[in-house]
C-alpha positions, 0 to 999 in steps of 0.5 A: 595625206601624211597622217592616211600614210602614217596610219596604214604604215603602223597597221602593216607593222602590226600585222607583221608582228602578229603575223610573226608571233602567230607562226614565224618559227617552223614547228608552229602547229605541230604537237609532240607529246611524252609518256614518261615510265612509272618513274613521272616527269619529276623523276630528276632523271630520265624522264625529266632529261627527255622532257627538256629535250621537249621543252627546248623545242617548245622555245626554239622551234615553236611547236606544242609538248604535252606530257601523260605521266604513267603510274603504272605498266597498263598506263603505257598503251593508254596513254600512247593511243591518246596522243595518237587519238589527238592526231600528234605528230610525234609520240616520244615515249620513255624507256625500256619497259615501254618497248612492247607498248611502243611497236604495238602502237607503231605497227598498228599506225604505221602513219604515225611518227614515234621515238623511243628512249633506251630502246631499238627494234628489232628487239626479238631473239630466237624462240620470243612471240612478237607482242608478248615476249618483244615488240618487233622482229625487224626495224620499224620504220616509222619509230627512232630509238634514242639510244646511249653509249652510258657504258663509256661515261661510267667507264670514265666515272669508275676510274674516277671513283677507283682514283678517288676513294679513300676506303678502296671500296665503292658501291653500285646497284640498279632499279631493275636488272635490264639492260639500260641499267645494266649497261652503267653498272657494267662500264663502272666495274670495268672503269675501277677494273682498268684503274687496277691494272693502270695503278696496281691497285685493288679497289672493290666493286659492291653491288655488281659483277660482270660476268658475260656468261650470266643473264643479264651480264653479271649478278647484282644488287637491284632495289626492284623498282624505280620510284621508292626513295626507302629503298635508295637509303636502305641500299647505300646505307648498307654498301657505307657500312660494308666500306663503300665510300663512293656510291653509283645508284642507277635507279633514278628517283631511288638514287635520291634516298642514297643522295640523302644517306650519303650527304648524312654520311658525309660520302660521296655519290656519283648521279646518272642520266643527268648532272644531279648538282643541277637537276637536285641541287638539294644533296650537291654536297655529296655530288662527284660528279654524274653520267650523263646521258643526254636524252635532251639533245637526242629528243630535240634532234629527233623532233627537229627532223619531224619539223623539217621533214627529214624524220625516218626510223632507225637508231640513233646512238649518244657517244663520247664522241659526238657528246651523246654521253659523258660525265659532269664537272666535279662541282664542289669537289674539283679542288678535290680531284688531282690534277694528274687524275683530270689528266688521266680521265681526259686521256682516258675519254680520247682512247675510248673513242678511239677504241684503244680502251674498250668498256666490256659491255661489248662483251655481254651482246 
Protein backbone atom coordinates (compact mmCIF):
# COMPACT_ATOMS: atom_id res chain seq x y z
CA UNK A 1 0.00 0.00 0.00
CA UNK A 2 2.92 2.49 0.84
CA UNK A 3 4.95 1.95 -2.14
CA UNK A 4 1.28 2.14 -4.54
CA UNK A 5 1.02 5.54 -2.85
CA UNK A 6 4.78 6.56 -3.32
CA UNK A 7 4.17 5.79 -6.95
CA UNK A 8 1.08 7.71 -7.70
CA UNK A 9 2.49 10.57 -5.82
CA UNK A 10 5.67 10.70 -7.93
CA UNK A 11 3.70 10.51 -11.27
CA UNK A 12 0.99 13.60 -10.15
CA UNK A 13 4.50 15.31 -9.68
CA UNK A 14 5.76 14.54 -12.89
CA UNK A 15 2.54 15.57 -14.40
CA UNK A 16 2.55 18.80 -12.70
CA UNK A 17 6.16 19.64 -14.05
CA UNK A 18 5.42 18.73 -17.56
CA UNK A 19 2.17 20.15 -17.56
CA UNK A 20 4.08 23.67 -16.09
CA UNK A 21 6.70 23.39 -18.80
CA UNK A 22 4.27 22.66 -21.66
CA UNK A 23 1.96 25.77 -20.72
CA UNK A 24 2.51 27.60 -17.36
CA UNK A 25 3.39 31.16 -18.79
CA UNK A 26 0.43 33.16 -20.46
CA UNK A 27 1.79 33.71 -23.83
CA UNK A 28 2.24 30.01 -24.58
CA UNK A 29 0.89 29.22 -28.15
CA UNK A 30 0.81 32.50 -29.59
CA UNK A 31 3.31 33.63 -32.28
CA UNK A 32 4.78 37.38 -32.68
CA UNK A 33 6.68 37.70 -35.49
CA UNK A 34 9.37 41.15 -37.07
CA UNK A 35 10.03 42.38 -40.42
CA UNK A 36 13.03 44.09 -39.89
CA UNK A 37 13.85 47.18 -42.65
CA UNK A 38 16.66 46.79 -45.03
CA UNK A 39 18.91 47.59 -42.09
CA UNK A 40 18.61 43.26 -40.87
CA UNK A 41 18.30 41.95 -37.65
CA UNK A 42 22.10 42.55 -36.73
CA UNK A 43 22.02 46.12 -37.43
CA UNK A 44 23.14 46.90 -33.84
CA UNK A 45 20.57 49.23 -33.85
CA UNK A 46 16.79 49.52 -34.29
CA UNK A 47 16.12 46.72 -35.49
CA UNK A 48 18.22 44.62 -33.13
CA UNK A 49 16.33 46.93 -30.13
CA UNK A 50 12.83 45.80 -31.59
CA UNK A 51 14.18 42.28 -31.52
CA UNK A 52 14.97 42.02 -27.95
CA UNK A 53 11.78 43.47 -27.04
CA UNK A 54 10.64 40.20 -28.95
CA UNK A 55 13.19 38.14 -27.48
CA UNK A 56 12.37 39.47 -23.61
CA UNK A 57 8.86 38.20 -24.09
CA UNK A 58 9.94 34.95 -25.62
CA UNK A 59 11.61 34.43 -21.91
CA UNK A 60 9.06 36.06 -19.49
CA UNK A 61 5.84 35.53 -21.38
CA UNK A 62 6.57 32.07 -23.04
CA UNK A 63 5.26 32.71 -26.38
CA UNK A 64 6.87 31.96 -29.83
CA UNK A 65 9.03 35.15 -32.16
CA UNK A 66 10.08 34.70 -35.39
CA UNK A 67 11.94 37.30 -37.50
CA UNK A 68 11.81 37.69 -41.60
CA UNK A 69 14.77 39.95 -42.50
CA UNK A 70 14.21 42.45 -45.86
CA UNK A 71 17.01 43.01 -48.12
CA UNK A 72 15.02 45.08 -50.15
CA UNK A 73 11.52 47.64 -50.00
CA UNK A 74 9.69 44.97 -52.27
CA UNK A 75 10.51 42.36 -49.26
CA UNK A 76 8.35 44.44 -46.74
CA UNK A 77 4.77 43.14 -48.12
CA UNK A 78 6.13 39.72 -48.54
CA UNK A 79 7.32 39.08 -45.75
CA UNK A 80 4.07 40.91 -43.56
CA UNK A 81 1.42 38.42 -45.89
CA UNK A 82 3.70 35.31 -44.36
CA UNK A 83 3.45 36.05 -40.86
CA UNK A 84 -0.19 36.58 -41.62
CA UNK A 85 -0.46 33.48 -43.82
CA UNK A 86 0.74 31.64 -40.55
CA UNK A 87 -1.96 33.08 -38.76
CA UNK A 88 0.28 35.09 -36.20
CA UNK A 89 -1.20 36.85 -33.72
CA UNK A 90 0.91 40.12 -33.88
CA UNK A 91 2.95 41.38 -36.91
CA UNK A 92 5.74 43.70 -35.30
CA UNK A 93 7.08 45.64 -38.27
CA UNK A 94 10.05 47.95 -38.07
CA UNK A 95 10.42 51.39 -39.28
CA UNK A 96 9.33 54.25 -41.48
CA UNK A 97 9.63 52.91 -44.93
CA UNK A 98 7.40 50.09 -43.82
CA UNK A 99 4.56 52.65 -43.45
CA UNK A 100 2.59 51.91 -46.49
CA UNK A 101 3.39 48.32 -46.41
CA UNK A 102 2.03 48.06 -42.98
CA UNK A 103 -1.64 49.73 -43.44
CA UNK A 104 -2.14 47.94 -46.58
CA UNK A 105 -1.75 44.64 -44.74
CA UNK A 106 -3.83 46.30 -41.95
CA UNK A 107 -6.65 47.10 -43.73
CA UNK A 108 -6.99 44.39 -45.81
CA UNK A 109 -6.87 41.94 -42.47
CA UNK A 110 -8.78 43.99 -40.39
CA UNK A 111 -8.64 40.82 -37.80
CA UNK A 112 -5.13 40.76 -37.58
CA UNK A 113 -3.06 42.38 -34.65
CA UNK A 114 0.09 44.91 -35.97
CA UNK A 115 2.67 47.13 -34.34
CA UNK A 116 4.62 49.49 -36.26
CA UNK A 117 8.05 51.08 -34.92
CA UNK A 118 8.79 55.09 -35.99
CA UNK A 119 5.59 55.24 -37.63
CA UNK A 120 1.66 56.24 -36.66
CA UNK A 121 -1.33 56.62 -38.79
CA UNK A 122 -3.28 58.54 -39.95
CA UNK A 123 0.11 59.69 -41.94
CA UNK A 124 -1.72 61.15 -45.20
CA UNK A 125 -1.52 65.30 -45.75
CA UNK A 126 -3.87 67.21 -48.12
CA UNK A 127 -3.74 66.11 -51.77
CA UNK A 128 -1.51 62.43 -50.70
CA UNK A 129 -3.43 58.95 -52.36
CA UNK A 130 -3.97 56.68 -49.91
CA UNK A 131 -1.71 53.56 -50.84
CA UNK A 132 0.74 55.19 -52.78
CA UNK A 133 1.44 58.62 -51.57
CA UNK A 134 0.84 57.45 -47.40
CA UNK A 135 -0.87 54.07 -45.85
CA UNK A 136 -4.17 55.55 -44.26
CA UNK A 137 -6.03 58.64 -43.79
CA UNK A 138 -7.38 57.88 -40.15
CA UNK A 139 -6.36 55.75 -37.34
CA UNK A 140 -6.53 51.99 -37.76
CA UNK A 141 -7.54 50.38 -34.98
CA UNK A 142 -6.21 47.07 -35.42
CA UNK A 143 -2.31 48.46 -35.43
CA UNK A 144 -0.11 50.33 -32.44
CA UNK A 145 2.61 52.68 -33.55
CA UNK A 146 5.74 52.80 -31.36
CA UNK A 147 6.57 56.09 -31.38
CA UNK A 148 9.81 58.06 -29.67
CA UNK A 149 10.37 61.48 -28.32
CA UNK A 150 14.50 61.11 -29.59
CA UNK A 151 14.37 64.68 -29.78
CA UNK A 152 14.52 65.10 -25.88
CA UNK A 153 17.42 62.65 -25.54
CA UNK A 154 19.60 64.13 -28.33
CA UNK A 155 18.47 67.58 -26.72
CA UNK A 156 20.36 66.27 -23.50
CA UNK A 157 23.29 64.80 -25.88
CA UNK A 158 23.91 67.87 -27.84
CA UNK A 159 24.57 69.69 -24.70
CA UNK A 160 26.72 67.11 -23.58
CA UNK A 161 28.73 67.44 -26.86
CA UNK A 162 28.75 71.45 -26.72
CA UNK A 163 30.14 70.91 -22.84
CA UNK A 164 32.55 68.35 -24.07
CA UNK A 165 34.26 69.20 -27.36
CA UNK A 166 37.69 70.44 -27.17
CA UNK A 167 37.46 71.63 -31.03
CA UNK A 168 34.13 73.66 -30.69
CA UNK A 169 33.14 71.74 -33.65
CA UNK A 170 30.67 68.63 -33.55
CA UNK A 171 29.20 66.85 -36.56
CA UNK A 172 25.80 65.08 -37.33
CA UNK A 173 24.38 63.34 -40.67
CA UNK A 174 21.64 60.77 -41.09
CA UNK A 175 20.69 57.35 -43.38
CA UNK A 176 17.76 59.12 -45.18
CA UNK A 177 16.33 62.55 -44.72
CA UNK A 178 12.83 61.20 -42.96
CA UNK A 179 11.54 62.22 -39.95
CA UNK A 180 12.69 59.41 -37.59
CA UNK A 181 15.99 60.50 -38.65
CA UNK A 182 15.57 64.01 -38.75
CA UNK A 183 13.90 64.08 -35.34
CA UNK A 184 17.77 63.17 -33.43
CA UNK A 185 19.47 65.69 -35.76
CA UNK A 186 17.19 68.47 -34.98
CA UNK A 187 17.23 67.79 -31.03
CA UNK A 188 21.05 67.56 -31.17
CA UNK A 189 21.36 71.08 -32.96
CA UNK A 190 19.02 72.70 -30.45
CA UNK A 191 20.68 70.90 -27.34
CA UNK A 192 24.33 72.58 -28.70
CA UNK A 193 22.31 75.72 -29.43
CA UNK A 194 20.84 75.89 -25.93
CA UNK A 195 24.46 75.33 -24.47
CA UNK A 196 25.35 78.60 -26.32
CA UNK A 197 22.99 80.59 -24.91
CA UNK A 198 23.57 79.06 -21.29
CA UNK A 199 27.49 79.46 -21.68
CA UNK A 200 27.87 82.40 -24.23
CA UNK A 201 29.55 80.04 -26.52
CA UNK A 202 29.75 79.49 -30.09
CA UNK A 203 29.97 75.70 -30.58
CA UNK A 204 29.13 74.49 -34.26
CA UNK A 205 27.06 72.26 -35.61
CA UNK A 206 28.14 69.92 -39.05
CA UNK A 207 26.03 68.27 -40.91
CA UNK A 208 22.57 69.77 -39.86
CA UNK A 209 20.58 72.96 -39.84
CA UNK A 210 17.38 73.46 -38.52
CA UNK A 211 15.20 75.53 -40.23
CA UNK A 212 11.14 74.91 -40.24
CA UNK A 213 10.30 76.58 -43.20
CA UNK A 214 12.69 73.67 -45.38
CA UNK A 215 11.34 70.10 -46.19
CA UNK A 216 11.94 67.93 -44.05
CA UNK A 217 12.98 70.93 -41.09
CA UNK A 218 16.28 71.83 -42.26
CA UNK A 219 19.02 71.01 -44.83
CA UNK A 220 21.72 68.45 -44.37
CA UNK A 221 24.11 65.66 -44.84
CA UNK A 222 22.72 62.44 -45.43
CA UNK A 223 24.58 58.98 -46.71
CA UNK A 224 21.44 57.51 -48.57
CA UNK A 225 21.23 54.60 -47.16
CA UNK A 226 21.27 52.73 -44.12
CA UNK A 227 23.48 49.51 -44.70
CA UNK A 228 26.88 50.85 -46.07
CA UNK A 229 29.56 51.10 -43.55
CA UNK A 230 32.11 53.08 -46.48
CA UNK A 231 29.90 55.49 -46.53
CA UNK A 232 29.70 55.88 -42.40
CA UNK A 233 33.86 56.36 -42.36
CA UNK A 234 33.64 58.49 -45.41
CA UNK A 235 31.21 60.99 -43.84
CA UNK A 236 32.85 61.22 -40.30
CA UNK A 237 36.06 61.41 -41.68
CA UNK A 238 35.17 64.29 -43.54
CA UNK A 239 33.31 66.28 -40.45
CA UNK A 240 37.23 65.16 -38.35
CA UNK A 241 39.00 66.89 -41.00
CA UNK A 242 36.56 70.16 -41.02
CA UNK A 243 37.23 70.02 -36.88
CA UNK A 244 34.73 67.99 -35.52
CA UNK A 245 35.63 66.36 -32.61
CA UNK A 246 32.49 64.70 -31.37
CA UNK A 247 30.24 62.77 -34.09
CA UNK A 248 26.41 61.76 -34.18
CA UNK A 249 25.69 59.44 -37.26
CA UNK A 250 22.02 58.49 -37.24
CA UNK A 251 22.36 55.75 -39.85
CA UNK A 252 22.27 52.74 -37.85
CA UNK A 253 24.77 50.14 -39.23
CA UNK A 254 26.45 53.21 -41.29
CA UNK A 255 27.45 54.75 -37.89
CA UNK A 256 29.77 51.49 -37.41
CA UNK A 257 32.03 52.97 -40.18
CA UNK A 258 32.12 56.33 -38.36
CA UNK A 259 32.70 54.11 -35.15
CA UNK A 260 35.67 52.57 -36.57
CA UNK A 261 37.13 56.32 -37.95
CA UNK A 262 36.63 57.97 -34.94
CA UNK A 263 38.26 55.14 -32.60
CA UNK A 264 41.27 55.52 -35.28
CA UNK A 265 41.20 59.12 -34.78
CA UNK A 266 41.20 59.05 -31.47
CA UNK A 267 37.46 61.23 -31.30
CA UNK A 268 34.50 60.51 -29.94
CA UNK A 269 31.34 59.40 -31.01
CA UNK A 270 27.69 59.74 -29.79
CA UNK A 271 25.77 56.21 -30.79
CA UNK A 272 21.74 56.20 -31.13
CA UNK A 273 18.93 53.90 -30.69
CA UNK A 274 20.66 51.90 -28.44
CA UNK A 275 23.66 52.02 -25.87
CA UNK A 276 26.64 51.28 -28.54
CA UNK A 277 29.21 50.36 -25.58
CA UNK A 278 26.69 47.43 -24.94
CA UNK A 279 25.30 46.61 -28.41
CA UNK A 280 29.15 46.95 -30.27
CA UNK A 281 31.40 46.80 -27.58
CA UNK A 282 34.19 46.60 -30.42
CA UNK A 283 34.67 50.63 -30.78
CA UNK A 284 33.66 51.40 -26.82
CA UNK A 285 36.77 53.33 -26.96
CA UNK A 286 35.24 56.03 -28.67
CA UNK A 287 31.88 55.89 -27.18
CA UNK A 288 30.31 59.15 -25.37
CA UNK A 289 27.74 58.26 -24.55
CA UNK A 290 24.36 57.10 -27.08
CA UNK A 291 20.39 58.05 -27.35
CA UNK A 292 18.63 55.64 -26.55
CA UNK A 293 15.24 54.81 -28.03
CA UNK A 294 13.82 52.15 -26.13
CA UNK A 295 12.01 50.19 -29.11
CA UNK A 296 12.49 46.90 -26.32
CA UNK A 297 10.35 48.19 -23.76
CA UNK A 298 7.81 49.72 -26.25
CA UNK A 299 7.50 45.74 -28.32
CA UNK A 300 7.22 44.01 -24.90
CA UNK A 301 4.52 46.36 -24.03
CA UNK A 302 2.63 46.08 -26.94
CA UNK A 303 2.84 42.27 -27.04
CA UNK A 304 2.09 41.80 -23.19
CA UNK A 305 -1.39 43.81 -24.09
CA UNK A 306 -1.60 40.93 -27.00
CA UNK A 307 -1.13 38.18 -24.10
CA UNK A 308 -3.38 39.60 -21.79
CA UNK A 309 -6.31 40.77 -23.98
CA UNK A 310 -6.13 44.16 -23.50
CA UNK A 311 -4.42 45.07 -27.16
CA UNK A 312 -6.08 48.02 -29.08
CA UNK A 313 -4.82 50.59 -31.94
CA UNK A 314 -3.31 53.67 -31.46
CA UNK A 315 0.15 55.38 -30.56
CA UNK A 316 2.29 55.01 -27.93
CA UNK A 317 4.78 57.67 -27.19
CA UNK A 318 8.61 56.67 -25.44
CA UNK A 319 9.56 59.99 -23.36
CA UNK A 320 11.84 61.22 -20.89
CA UNK A 321 9.51 60.82 -18.46
CA UNK A 322 8.19 57.34 -18.50
CA UNK A 323 11.90 56.37 -19.88
CA UNK A 324 10.93 55.64 -23.37
CA UNK A 325 14.16 57.74 -24.19
CA UNK A 326 17.17 58.82 -22.85
CA UNK A 327 21.09 58.79 -23.00
CA UNK A 328 23.41 55.96 -21.76
CA UNK A 329 25.99 56.07 -18.94
CA UNK A 330 29.39 57.72 -20.43
CA UNK A 331 30.97 54.30 -19.96
CA UNK A 332 34.92 55.02 -20.18
CA UNK A 333 34.50 58.59 -20.41
CA UNK A 334 32.69 59.30 -17.03
CA UNK A 335 35.80 60.28 -15.28
CA UNK A 336 35.83 62.57 -18.14
CA UNK A 337 32.72 64.50 -17.95
CA UNK A 338 32.59 67.19 -15.22
CA UNK A 339 30.80 66.95 -12.20
CA UNK A 340 29.02 70.34 -13.02
CA UNK A 341 28.16 69.34 -16.67
CA UNK A 342 26.39 65.91 -14.99
CA UNK A 343 24.69 68.19 -12.95
CA UNK A 344 23.41 70.40 -15.75
CA UNK A 345 22.40 67.71 -17.97
CA UNK A 346 20.16 66.27 -15.10
CA UNK A 347 18.61 69.33 -14.56
CA UNK A 348 18.34 69.84 -18.06
CA UNK A 349 16.30 66.33 -18.30
CA UNK A 350 13.70 67.47 -15.40
CA UNK A 351 12.96 70.92 -17.32
CA UNK A 352 12.19 69.10 -20.70
CA UNK A 353 9.91 67.09 -19.08
CA UNK A 354 8.44 69.70 -17.68
CA UNK A 355 8.32 71.53 -20.60
CA UNK A 356 10.42 74.74 -19.36
CA UNK A 357 13.05 73.69 -22.02
CA UNK A 358 11.56 72.79 -25.38
CA UNK A 359 13.62 70.70 -28.46
CA UNK A 360 12.52 72.97 -31.62
CA UNK A 361 11.02 69.66 -33.23
CA UNK A 362 7.81 70.88 -32.25
CA UNK A 363 8.56 73.37 -34.37
CA UNK A 364 8.86 71.45 -37.67
CA UNK A 365 4.96 69.46 -37.26
Amino acid sequence: MRKSIFAVLAMLMIAVTVLGACGGKAGAGIKVGQVTDTGGIDDRSFNATAWKGVQDAITDLGIEGKYLESQQQTDYERNIKEFLDQDYALVVTVGFLLGNSTAAAAIANPDAKFAIVDYSYPDCWPGAVVGKDCGSDKELPNVMGLMFQTDQAAFMAGYLAAGMTKTGKVGTFGGLKIPTVTIFMVGFEQGVKYYNQQKGTNVQVLGWTTDPTKDGCGEGTFAGNFESTDDGRRLATSMMDEGADIIVPVAGPVGLGSAAACQERGTMLIGVDSDWYVSTPDYKATYLTSILKNMDVAVYKVIQTVVDGTFKGGVYWGTLKDGGVGIAPFHDFDSQVPAALKAEIEQLKKDIIDGKVKTGWSDCQ
